[in-house]
C-alpha positions in Angstrom: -42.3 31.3 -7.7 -43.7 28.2 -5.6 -41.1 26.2 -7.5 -38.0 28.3 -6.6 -39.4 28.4 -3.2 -39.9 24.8 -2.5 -36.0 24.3 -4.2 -35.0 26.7 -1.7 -36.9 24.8 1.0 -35.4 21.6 -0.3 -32.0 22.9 -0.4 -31.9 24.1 2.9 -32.8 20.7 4.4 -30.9 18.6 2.7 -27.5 20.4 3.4 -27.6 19.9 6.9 -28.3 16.2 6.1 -24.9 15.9 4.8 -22.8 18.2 7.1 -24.0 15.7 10.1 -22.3 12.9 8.6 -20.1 10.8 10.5 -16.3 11.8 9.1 -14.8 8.4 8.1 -11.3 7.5 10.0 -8.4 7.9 7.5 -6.3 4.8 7.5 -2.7 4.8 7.2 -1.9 2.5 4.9 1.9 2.7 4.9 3.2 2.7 8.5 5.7 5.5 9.7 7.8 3.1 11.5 8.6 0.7 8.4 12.4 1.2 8.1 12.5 -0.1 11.6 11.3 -3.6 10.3 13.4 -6.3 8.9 14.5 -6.3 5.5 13.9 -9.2 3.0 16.8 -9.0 1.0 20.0 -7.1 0.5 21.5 -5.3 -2.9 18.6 -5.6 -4.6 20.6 -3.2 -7.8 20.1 -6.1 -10.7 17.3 -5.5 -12.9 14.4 -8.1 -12.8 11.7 -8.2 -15.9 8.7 -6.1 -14.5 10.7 -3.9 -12.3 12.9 -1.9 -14.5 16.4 -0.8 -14.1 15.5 0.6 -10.5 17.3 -0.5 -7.2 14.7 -1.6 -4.7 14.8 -2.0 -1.2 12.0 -4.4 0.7 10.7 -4.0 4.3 8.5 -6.5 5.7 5.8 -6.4 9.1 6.8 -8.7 12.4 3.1 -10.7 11.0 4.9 -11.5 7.8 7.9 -12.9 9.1 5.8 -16.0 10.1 5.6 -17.3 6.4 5.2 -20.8 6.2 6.4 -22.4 3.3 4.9 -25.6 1.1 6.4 -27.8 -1.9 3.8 -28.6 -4.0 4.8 -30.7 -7.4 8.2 -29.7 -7.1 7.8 -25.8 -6.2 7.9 -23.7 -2.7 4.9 -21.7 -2.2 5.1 -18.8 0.4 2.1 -18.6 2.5 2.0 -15.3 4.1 -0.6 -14.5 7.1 -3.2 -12.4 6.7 -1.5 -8.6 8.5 1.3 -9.1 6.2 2.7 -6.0 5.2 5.8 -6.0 2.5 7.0 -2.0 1.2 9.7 -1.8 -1.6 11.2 1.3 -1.9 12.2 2.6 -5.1 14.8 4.7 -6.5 15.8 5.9 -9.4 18.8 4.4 -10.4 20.5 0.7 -9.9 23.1 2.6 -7.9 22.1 5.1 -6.2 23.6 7.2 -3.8 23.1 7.8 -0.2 21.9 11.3 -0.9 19.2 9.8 -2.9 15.5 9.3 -2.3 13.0 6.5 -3.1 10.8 7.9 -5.9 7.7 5.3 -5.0 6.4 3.0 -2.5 4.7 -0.1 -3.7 3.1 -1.3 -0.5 1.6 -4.6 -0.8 -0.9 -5.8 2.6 -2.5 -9.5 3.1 -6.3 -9.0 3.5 -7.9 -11.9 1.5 -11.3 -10.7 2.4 -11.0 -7.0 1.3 -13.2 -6.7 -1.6 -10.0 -4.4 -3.2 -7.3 -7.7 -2.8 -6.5 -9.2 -5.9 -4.8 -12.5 -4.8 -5.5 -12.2 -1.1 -3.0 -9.1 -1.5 -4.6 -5.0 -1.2 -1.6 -3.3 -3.5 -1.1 0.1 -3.2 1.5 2.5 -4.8 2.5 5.9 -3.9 4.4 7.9 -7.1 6.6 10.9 -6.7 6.9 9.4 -3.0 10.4 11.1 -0.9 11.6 10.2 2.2 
């Protein structure tokens, strides 16, 4: 009986421990307003190993338009400042048509000192994602 009441006791302390927690701010990690940013390339409906048969459109932040760009032994790096944000759009088909929808996001953001980053680059994809 002392056991069940000291659980009891217990129980009732420790919830109210937990319902006072500060509720952590939900970050947006694909920005609403990303059609309205500058597009990297055009006509992207060619398939390219790794991306399968899929047309792709890119998007790319104000901060990554800055790259900066380095030969080093004969090849052109791309050195992209940290707030660089690229999103590729993907739909289903190599040709599809205006009524179409992406099908996923891959969203990829320069933070080199998240502990997430692989590369200096946070990637995120969103599946199943319509516009």
């Amino acid at each position: 009986m002392l056991k069940k009441f000291l659980f009891v006791l217990l129980m009732f302390s420790v919830i109210p421990i937990f319902g006072c927690q500060k509720k952590t701010k939900e970050v947006k990690l694909v920005p609403e307003n990303y059609k309205d940013w500058a597009m990297t390339a055009s006509n992207l409906n060619y398939p390219i190993p790794g991306h399968e048969n899929h047309y792709r459109q890119i998007f790319i932040n104000k901060k990554g338009e800055e790259v900066k760009t380095e030969k080093k032994n004969g090849r052109l790096y791309y050195n992209y400042p940290k707030g660089t944000i690229i999103i590729k759009e993907i739909y289903p088909t190599l040709n599809p048509s205006k009524d179409d929808r992406s099908i996923s996001l891959t969203v990829m953001i320069k933070d080199p000192e998240n502990s997430l980053s692989r590369d200096g680059w946070v990637w995120v994809l969103k599946t199943n994602y319509r516009l």
